[in-house]
PyMOL Python script that loads the backbone (N, CA, C, O; Angstrom):
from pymol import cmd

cmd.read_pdbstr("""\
ATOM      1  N   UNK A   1      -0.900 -37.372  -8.426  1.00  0.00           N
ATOM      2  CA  UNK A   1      -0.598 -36.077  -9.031  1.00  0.00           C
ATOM      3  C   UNK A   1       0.912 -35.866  -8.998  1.00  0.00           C
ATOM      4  O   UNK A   1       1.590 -35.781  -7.974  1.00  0.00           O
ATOM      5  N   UNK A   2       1.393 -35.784 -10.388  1.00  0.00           N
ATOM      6  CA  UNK A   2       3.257 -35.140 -10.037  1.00  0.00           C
ATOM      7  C   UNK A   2       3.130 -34.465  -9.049  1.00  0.00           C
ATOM      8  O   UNK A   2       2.113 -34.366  -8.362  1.00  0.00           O
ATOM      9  N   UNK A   3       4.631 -33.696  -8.817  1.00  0.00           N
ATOM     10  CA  UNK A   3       4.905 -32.827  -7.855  1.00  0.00           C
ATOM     11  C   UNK A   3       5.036 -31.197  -8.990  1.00  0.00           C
ATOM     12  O   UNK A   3       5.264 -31.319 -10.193  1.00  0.00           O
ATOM     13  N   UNK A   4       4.925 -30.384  -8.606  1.00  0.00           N
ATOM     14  CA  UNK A   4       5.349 -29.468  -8.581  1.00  0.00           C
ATOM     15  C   UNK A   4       6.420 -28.421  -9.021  1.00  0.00           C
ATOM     16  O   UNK A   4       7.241 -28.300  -8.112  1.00  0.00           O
ATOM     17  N   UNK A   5       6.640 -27.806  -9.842  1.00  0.00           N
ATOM     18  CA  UNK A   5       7.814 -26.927 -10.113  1.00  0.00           C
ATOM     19  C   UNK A   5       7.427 -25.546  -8.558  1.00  0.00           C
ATOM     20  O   UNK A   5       6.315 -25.116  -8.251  1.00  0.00           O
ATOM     21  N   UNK A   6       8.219 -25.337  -8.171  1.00  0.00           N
ATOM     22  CA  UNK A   6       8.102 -24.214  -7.753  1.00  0.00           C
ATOM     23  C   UNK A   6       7.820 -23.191  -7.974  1.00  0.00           C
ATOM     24  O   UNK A   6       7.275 -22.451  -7.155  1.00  0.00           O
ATOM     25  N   UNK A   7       8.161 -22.830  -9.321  1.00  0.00           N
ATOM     26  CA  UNK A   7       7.513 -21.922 -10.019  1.00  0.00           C
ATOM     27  C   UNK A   7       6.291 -21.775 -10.035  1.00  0.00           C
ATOM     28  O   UNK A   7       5.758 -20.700  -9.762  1.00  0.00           O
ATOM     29  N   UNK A   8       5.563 -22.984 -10.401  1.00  0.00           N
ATOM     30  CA  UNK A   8       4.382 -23.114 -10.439  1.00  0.00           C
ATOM     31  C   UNK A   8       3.599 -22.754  -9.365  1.00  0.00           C
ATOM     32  O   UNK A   8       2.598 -22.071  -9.584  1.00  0.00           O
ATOM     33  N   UNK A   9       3.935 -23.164  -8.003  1.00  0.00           N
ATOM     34  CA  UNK A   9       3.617 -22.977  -7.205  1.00  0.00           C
ATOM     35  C   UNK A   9       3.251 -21.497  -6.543  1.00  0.00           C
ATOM     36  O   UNK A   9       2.279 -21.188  -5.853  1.00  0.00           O
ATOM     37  N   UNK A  10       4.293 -20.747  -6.964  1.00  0.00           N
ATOM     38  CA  UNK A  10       4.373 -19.465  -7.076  1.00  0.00           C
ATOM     39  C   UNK A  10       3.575 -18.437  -7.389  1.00  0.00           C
ATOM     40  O   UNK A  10       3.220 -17.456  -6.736  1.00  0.00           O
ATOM     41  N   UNK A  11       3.223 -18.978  -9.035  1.00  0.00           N
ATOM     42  CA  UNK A  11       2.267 -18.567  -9.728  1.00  0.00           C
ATOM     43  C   UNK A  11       1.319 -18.486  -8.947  1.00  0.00           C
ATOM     44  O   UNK A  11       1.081 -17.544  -8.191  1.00  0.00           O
ATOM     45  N   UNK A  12       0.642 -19.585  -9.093  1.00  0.00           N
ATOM     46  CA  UNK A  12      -0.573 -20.075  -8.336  1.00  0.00           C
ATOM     47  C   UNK A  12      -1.092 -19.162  -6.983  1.00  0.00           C
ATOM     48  O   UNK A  12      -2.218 -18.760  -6.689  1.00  0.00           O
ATOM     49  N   UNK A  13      -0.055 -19.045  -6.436  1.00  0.00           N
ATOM     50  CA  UNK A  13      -0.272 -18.374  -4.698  1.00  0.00           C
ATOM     51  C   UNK A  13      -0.353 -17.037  -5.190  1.00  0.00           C
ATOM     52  O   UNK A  13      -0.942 -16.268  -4.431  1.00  0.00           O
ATOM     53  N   UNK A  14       0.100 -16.527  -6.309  1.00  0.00           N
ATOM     54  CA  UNK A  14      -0.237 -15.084  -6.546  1.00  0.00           C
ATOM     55  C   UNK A  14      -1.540 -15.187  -7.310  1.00  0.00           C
ATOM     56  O   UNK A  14      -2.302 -14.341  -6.843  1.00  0.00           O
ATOM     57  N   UNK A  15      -1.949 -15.669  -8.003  1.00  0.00           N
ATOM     58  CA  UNK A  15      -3.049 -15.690  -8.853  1.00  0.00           C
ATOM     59  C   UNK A  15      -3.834 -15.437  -7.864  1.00  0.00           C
ATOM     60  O   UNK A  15      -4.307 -14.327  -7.621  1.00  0.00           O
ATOM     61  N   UNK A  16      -4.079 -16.746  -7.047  1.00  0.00           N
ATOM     62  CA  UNK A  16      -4.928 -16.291  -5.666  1.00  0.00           C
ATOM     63  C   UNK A  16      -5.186 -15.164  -5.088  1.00  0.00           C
ATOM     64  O   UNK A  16      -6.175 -14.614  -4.603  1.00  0.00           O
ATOM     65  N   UNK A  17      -3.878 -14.890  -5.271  1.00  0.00           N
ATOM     66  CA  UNK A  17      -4.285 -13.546  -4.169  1.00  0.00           C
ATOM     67  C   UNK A  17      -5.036 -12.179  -5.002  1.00  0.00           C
ATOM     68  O   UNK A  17      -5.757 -11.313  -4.507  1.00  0.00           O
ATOM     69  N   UNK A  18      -4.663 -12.307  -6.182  1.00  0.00           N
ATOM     70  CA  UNK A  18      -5.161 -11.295  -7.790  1.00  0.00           C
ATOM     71  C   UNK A  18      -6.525 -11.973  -7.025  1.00  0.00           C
ATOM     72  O   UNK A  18      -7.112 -11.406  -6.103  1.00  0.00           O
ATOM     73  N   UNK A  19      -6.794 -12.893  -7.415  1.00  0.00           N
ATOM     74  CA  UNK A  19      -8.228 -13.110  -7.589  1.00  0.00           C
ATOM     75  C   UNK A  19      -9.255 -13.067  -6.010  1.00  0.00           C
ATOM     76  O   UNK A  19     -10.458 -13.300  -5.883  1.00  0.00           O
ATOM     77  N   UNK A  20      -8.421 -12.753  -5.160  1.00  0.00           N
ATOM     78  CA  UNK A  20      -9.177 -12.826  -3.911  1.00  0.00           C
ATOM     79  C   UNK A  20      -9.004 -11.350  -3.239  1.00  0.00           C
ATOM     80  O   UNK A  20      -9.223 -11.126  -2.049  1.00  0.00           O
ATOM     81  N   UNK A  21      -8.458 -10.108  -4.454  1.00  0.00           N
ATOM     82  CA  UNK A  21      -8.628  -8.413  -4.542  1.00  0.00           C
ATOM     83  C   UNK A  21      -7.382  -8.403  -3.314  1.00  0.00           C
ATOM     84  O   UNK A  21      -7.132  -7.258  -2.937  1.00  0.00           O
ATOM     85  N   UNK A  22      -6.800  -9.180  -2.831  1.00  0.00           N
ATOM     86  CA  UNK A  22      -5.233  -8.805  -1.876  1.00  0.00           C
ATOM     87  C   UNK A  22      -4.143  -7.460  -2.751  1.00  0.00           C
ATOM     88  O   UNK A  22      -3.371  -6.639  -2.256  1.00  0.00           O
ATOM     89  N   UNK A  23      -4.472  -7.685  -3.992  1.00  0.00           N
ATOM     90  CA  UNK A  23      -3.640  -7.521  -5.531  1.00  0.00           C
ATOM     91  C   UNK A  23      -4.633  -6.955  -6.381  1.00  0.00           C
ATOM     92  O   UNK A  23      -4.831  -7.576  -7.425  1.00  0.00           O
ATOM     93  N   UNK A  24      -5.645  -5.403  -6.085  1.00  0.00           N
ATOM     94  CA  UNK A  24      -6.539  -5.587  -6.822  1.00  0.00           C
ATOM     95  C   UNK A  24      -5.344  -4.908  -8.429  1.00  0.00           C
ATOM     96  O   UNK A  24      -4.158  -4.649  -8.632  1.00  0.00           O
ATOM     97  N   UNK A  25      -6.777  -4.901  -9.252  1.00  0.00           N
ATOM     98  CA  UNK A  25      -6.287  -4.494 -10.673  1.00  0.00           C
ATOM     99  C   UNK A  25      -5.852  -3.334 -10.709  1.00  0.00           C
ATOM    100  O   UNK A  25      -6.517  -2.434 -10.196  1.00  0.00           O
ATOM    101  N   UNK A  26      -4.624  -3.070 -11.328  1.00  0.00           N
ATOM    102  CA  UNK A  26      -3.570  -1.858 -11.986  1.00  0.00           C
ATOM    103  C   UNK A  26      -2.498  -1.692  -9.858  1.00  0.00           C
ATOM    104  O   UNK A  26      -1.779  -0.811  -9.388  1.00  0.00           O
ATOM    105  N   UNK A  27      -2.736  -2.325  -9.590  1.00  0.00           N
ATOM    106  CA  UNK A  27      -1.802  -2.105  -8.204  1.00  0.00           C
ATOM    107  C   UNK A  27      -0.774  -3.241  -8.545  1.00  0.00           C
ATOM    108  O   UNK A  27      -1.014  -4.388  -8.921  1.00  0.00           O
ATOM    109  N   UNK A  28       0.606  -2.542  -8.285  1.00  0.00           N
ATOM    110  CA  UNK A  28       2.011  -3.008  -8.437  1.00  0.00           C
ATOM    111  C   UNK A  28       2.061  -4.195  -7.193  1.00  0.00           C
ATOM    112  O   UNK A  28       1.742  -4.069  -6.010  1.00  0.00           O
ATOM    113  N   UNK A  29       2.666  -5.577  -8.037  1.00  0.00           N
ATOM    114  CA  UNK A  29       3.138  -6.568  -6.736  1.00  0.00           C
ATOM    115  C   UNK A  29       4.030  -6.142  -6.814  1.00  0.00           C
ATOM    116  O   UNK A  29       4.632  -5.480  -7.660  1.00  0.00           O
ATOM    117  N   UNK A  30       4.327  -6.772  -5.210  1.00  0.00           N
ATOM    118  CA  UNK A  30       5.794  -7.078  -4.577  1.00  0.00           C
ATOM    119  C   UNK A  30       7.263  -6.725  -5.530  1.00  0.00           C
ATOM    120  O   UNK A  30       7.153  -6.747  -6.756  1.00  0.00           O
ATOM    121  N   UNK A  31       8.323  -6.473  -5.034  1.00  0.00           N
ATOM    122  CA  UNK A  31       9.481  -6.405  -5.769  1.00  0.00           C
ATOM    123  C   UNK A  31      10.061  -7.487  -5.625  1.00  0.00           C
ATOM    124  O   UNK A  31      10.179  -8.178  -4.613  1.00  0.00           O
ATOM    125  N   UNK A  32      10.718  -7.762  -7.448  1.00  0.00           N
ATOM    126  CA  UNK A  32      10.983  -8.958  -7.319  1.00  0.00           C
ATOM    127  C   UNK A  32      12.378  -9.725  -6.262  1.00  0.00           C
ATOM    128  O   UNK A  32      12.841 -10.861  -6.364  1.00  0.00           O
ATOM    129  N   UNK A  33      12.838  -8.419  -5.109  1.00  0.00           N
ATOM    130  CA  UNK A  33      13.451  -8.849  -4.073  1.00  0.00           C
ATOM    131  C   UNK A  33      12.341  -8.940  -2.941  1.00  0.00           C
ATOM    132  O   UNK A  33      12.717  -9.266  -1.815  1.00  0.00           O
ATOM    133  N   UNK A  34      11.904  -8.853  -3.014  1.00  0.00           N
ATOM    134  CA  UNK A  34      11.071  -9.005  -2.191  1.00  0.00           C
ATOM    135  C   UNK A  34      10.126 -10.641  -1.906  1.00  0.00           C
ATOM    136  O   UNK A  34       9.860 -11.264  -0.878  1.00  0.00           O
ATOM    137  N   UNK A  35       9.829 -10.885  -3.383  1.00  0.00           N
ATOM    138  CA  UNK A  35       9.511 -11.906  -3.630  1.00  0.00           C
ATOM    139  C   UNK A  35      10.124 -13.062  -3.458  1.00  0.00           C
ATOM    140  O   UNK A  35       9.519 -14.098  -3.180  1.00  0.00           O
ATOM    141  N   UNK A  36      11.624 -12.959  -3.639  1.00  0.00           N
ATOM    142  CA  UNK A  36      12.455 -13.726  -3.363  1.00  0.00           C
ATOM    143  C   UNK A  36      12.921 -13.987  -2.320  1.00  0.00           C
ATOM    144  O   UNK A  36      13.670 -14.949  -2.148  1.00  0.00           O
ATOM    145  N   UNK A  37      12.473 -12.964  -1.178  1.00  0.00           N
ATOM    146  CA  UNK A  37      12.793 -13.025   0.119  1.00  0.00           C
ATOM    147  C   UNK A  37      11.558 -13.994   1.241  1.00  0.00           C
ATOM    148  O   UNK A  37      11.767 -14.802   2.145  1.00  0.00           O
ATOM    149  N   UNK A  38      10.342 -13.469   0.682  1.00  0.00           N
ATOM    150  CA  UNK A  38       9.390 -14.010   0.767  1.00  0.00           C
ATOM    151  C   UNK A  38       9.333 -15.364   0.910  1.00  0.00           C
ATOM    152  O   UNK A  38       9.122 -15.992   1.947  1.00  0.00           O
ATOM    153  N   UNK A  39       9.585 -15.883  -0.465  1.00  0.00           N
ATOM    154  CA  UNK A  39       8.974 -17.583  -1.118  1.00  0.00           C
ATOM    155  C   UNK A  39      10.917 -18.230  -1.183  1.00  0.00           C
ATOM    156  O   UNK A  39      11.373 -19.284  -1.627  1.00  0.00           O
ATOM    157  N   UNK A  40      11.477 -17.264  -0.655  1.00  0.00           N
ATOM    158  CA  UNK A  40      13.366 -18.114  -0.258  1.00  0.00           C
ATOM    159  C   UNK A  40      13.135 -18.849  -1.497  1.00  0.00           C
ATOM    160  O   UNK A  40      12.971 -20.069  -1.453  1.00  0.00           O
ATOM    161  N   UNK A  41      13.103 -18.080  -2.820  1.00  0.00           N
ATOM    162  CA  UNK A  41      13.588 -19.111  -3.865  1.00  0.00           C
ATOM    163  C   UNK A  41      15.082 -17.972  -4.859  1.00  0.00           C
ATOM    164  O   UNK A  41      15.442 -16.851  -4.500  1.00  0.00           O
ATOM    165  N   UNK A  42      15.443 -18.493  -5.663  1.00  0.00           N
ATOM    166  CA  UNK A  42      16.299 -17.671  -6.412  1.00  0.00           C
ATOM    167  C   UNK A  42      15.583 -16.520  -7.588  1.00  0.00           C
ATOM    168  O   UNK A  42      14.380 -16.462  -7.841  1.00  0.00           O
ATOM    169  N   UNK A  43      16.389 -15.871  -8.049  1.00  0.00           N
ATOM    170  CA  UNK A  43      15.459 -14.695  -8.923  1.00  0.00           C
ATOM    171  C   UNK A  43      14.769 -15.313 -10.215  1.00  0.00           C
ATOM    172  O   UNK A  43      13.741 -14.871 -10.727  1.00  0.00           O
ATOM    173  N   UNK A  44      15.698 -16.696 -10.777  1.00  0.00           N
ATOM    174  CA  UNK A  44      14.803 -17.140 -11.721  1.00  0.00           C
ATOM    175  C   UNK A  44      13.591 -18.241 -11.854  1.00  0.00           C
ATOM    176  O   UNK A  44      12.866 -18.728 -12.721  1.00  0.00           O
ATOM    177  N   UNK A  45      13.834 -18.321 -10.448  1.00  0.00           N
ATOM    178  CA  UNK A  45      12.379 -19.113  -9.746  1.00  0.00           C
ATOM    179  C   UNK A  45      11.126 -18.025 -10.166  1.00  0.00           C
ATOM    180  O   UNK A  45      10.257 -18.246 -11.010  1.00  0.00           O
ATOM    181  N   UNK A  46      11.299 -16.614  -9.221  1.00  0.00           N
ATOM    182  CA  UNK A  46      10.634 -15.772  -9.934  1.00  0.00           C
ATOM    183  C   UNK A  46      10.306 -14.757 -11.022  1.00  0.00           C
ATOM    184  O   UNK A  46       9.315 -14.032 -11.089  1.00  0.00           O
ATOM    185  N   UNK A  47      11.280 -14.846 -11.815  1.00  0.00           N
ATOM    186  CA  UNK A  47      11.347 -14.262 -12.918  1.00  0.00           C
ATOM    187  C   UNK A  47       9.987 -15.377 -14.065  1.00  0.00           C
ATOM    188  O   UNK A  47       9.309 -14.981 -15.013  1.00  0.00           O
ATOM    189  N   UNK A  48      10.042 -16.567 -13.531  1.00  0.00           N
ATOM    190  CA  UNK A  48       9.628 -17.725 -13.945  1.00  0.00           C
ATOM    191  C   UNK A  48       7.946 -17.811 -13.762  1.00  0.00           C
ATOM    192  O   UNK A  48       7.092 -18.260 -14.527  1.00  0.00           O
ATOM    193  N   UNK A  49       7.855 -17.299 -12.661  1.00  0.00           N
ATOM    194  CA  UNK A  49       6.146 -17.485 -11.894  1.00  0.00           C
ATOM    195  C   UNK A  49       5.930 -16.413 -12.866  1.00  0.00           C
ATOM    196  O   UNK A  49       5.209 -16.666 -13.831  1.00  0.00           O
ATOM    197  N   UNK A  50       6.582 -14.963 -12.723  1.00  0.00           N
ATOM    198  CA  UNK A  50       6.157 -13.656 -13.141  1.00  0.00           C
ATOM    199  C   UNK A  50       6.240 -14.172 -14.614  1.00  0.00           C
ATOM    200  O   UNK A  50       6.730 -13.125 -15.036  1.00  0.00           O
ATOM    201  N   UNK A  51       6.174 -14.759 -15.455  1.00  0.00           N
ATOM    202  CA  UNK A  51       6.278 -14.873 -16.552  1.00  0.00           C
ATOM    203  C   UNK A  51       5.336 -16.043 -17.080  1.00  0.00           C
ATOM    204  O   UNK A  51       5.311 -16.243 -18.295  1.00  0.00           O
ATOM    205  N   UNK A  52       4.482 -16.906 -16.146  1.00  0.00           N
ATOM    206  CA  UNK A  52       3.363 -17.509 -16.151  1.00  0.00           C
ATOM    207  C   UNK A  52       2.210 -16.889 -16.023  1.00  0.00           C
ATOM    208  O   UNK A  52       1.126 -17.197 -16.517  1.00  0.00           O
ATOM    209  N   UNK A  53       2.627 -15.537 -14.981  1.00  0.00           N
ATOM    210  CA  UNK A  53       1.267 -14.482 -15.139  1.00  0.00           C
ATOM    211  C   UNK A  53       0.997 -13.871 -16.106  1.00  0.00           C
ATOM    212  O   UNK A  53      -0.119 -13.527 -16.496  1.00  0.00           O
ATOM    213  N   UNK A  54       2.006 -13.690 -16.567  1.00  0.00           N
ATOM    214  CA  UNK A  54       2.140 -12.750 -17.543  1.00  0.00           C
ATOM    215  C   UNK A  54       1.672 -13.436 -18.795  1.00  0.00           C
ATOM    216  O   UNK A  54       1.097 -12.587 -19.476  1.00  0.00           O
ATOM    217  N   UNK A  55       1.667 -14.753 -19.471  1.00  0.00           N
ATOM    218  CA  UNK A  55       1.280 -15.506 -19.890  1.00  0.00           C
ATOM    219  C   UNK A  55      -0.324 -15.715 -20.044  1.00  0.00           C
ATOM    220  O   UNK A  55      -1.121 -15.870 -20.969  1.00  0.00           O
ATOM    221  N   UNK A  56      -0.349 -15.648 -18.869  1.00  0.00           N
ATOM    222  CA  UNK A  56      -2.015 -15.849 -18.281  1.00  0.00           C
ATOM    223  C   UNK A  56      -3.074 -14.927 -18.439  1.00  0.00           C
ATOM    224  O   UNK A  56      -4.250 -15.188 -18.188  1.00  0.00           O
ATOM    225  N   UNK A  57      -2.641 -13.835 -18.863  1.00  0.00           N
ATOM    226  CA  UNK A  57      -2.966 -12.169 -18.862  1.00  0.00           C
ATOM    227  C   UNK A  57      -3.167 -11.570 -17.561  1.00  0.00           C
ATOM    228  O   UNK A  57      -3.931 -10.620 -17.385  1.00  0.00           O
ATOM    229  N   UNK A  58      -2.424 -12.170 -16.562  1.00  0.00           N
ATOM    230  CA  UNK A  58      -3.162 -11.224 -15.080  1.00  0.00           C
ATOM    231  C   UNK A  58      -2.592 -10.505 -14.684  1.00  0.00           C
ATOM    232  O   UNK A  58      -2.945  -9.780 -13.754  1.00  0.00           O
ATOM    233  N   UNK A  59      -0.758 -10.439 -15.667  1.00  0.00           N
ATOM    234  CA  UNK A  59       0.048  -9.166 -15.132  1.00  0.00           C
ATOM    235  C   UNK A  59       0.414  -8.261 -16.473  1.00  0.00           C
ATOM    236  O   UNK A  59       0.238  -8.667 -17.621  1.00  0.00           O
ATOM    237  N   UNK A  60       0.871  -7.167 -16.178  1.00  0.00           N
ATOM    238  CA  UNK A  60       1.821  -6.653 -17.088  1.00  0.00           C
ATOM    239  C   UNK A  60       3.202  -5.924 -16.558  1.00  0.00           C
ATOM    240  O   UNK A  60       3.190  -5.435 -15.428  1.00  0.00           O
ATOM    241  N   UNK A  61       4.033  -5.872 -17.122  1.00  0.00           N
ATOM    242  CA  UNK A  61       5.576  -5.653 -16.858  1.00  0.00           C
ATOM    243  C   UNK A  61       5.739  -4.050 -17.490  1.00  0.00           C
ATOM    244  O   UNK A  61       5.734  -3.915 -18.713  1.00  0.00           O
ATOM    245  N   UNK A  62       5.874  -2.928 -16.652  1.00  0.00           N
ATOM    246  CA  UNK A  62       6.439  -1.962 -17.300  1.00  0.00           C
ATOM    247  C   UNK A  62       7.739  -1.744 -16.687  1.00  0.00           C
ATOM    248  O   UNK A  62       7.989  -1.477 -15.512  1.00  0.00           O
ATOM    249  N   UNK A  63       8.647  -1.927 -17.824  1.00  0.00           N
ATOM    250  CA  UNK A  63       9.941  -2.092 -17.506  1.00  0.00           C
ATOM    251  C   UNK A  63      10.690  -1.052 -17.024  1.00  0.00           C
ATOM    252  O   UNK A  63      10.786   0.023 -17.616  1.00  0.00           O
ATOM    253  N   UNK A  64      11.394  -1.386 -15.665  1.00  0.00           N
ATOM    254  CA  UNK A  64      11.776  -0.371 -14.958  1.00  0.00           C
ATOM    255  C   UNK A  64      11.587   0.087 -13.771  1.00  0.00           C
ATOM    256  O   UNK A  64      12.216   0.484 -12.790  1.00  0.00           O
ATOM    257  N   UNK A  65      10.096  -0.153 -14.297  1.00  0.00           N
ATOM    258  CA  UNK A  65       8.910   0.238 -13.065  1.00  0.00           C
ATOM    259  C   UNK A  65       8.568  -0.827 -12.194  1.00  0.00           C
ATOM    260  O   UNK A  65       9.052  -1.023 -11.079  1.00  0.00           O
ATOM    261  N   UNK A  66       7.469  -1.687 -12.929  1.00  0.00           N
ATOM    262  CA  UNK A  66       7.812  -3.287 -12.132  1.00  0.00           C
ATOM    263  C   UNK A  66       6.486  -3.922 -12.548  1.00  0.00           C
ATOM    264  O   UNK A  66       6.130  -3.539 -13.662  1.00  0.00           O
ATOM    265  N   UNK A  67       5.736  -4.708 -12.013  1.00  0.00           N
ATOM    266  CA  UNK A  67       4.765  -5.871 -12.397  1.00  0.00           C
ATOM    267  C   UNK A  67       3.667  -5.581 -11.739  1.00  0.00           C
ATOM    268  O   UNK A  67       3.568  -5.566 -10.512  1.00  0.00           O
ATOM    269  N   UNK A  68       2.561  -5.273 -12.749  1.00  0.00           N
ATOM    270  CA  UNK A  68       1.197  -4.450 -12.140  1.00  0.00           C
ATOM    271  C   UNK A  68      -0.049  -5.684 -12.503  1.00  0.00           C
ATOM    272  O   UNK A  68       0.173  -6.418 -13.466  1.00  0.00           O
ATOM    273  N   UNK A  69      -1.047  -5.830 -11.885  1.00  0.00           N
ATOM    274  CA  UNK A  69      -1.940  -6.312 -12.284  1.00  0.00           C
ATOM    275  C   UNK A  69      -2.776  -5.980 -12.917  1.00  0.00           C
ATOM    276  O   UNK A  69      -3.319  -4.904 -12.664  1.00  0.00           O
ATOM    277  N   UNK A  70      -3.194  -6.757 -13.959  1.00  0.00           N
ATOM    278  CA  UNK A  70      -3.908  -6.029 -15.563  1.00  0.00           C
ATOM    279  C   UNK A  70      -5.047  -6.007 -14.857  1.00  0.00           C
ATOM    280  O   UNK A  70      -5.442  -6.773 -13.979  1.00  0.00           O
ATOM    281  N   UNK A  71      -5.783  -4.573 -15.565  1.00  0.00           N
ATOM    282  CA  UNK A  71      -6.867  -4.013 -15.170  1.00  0.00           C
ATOM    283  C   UNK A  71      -7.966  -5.109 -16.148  1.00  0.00           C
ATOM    284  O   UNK A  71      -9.187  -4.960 -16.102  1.00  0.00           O
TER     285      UNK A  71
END
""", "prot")
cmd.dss("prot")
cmd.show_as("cartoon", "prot")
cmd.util.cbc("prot")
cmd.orient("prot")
């Protein structure tokens, strides 16, 4: 199996947690300093994951506000 983007990785560990109700639906994740403090990667590491969810349909972005999980 390749290795890994980090990003990816990222993704993944949040999806999990969406899908295992840690993150239930319409509740705001983490800030994305927070996130970065968390997983010690840079902001476009996560700007990157958050944009695979978002992809995926499991988040939405209200700008300003921050990154909620789609109901």
């Amino acid at each position: 199996m390749p290795p890994r983007y980090r990003y990816e990785q990222i993704a993944d560990d949040l999806a999990k947690r969406i899908a295992s109700g840690e993150f239930p639906p319409g509740s705001k994740l983490p800030s994305r300093r927070e996130l970065i403090e968390r997983y010690e990667v840079t902001e476009p590491v996560i700007d990157r994951a958050m944009q695979v969810l978002r992809i995926k349909g499991m988040t939405e972005t209200l700008p300003g506000v921050g990154v909620f999980v789609a109901e």
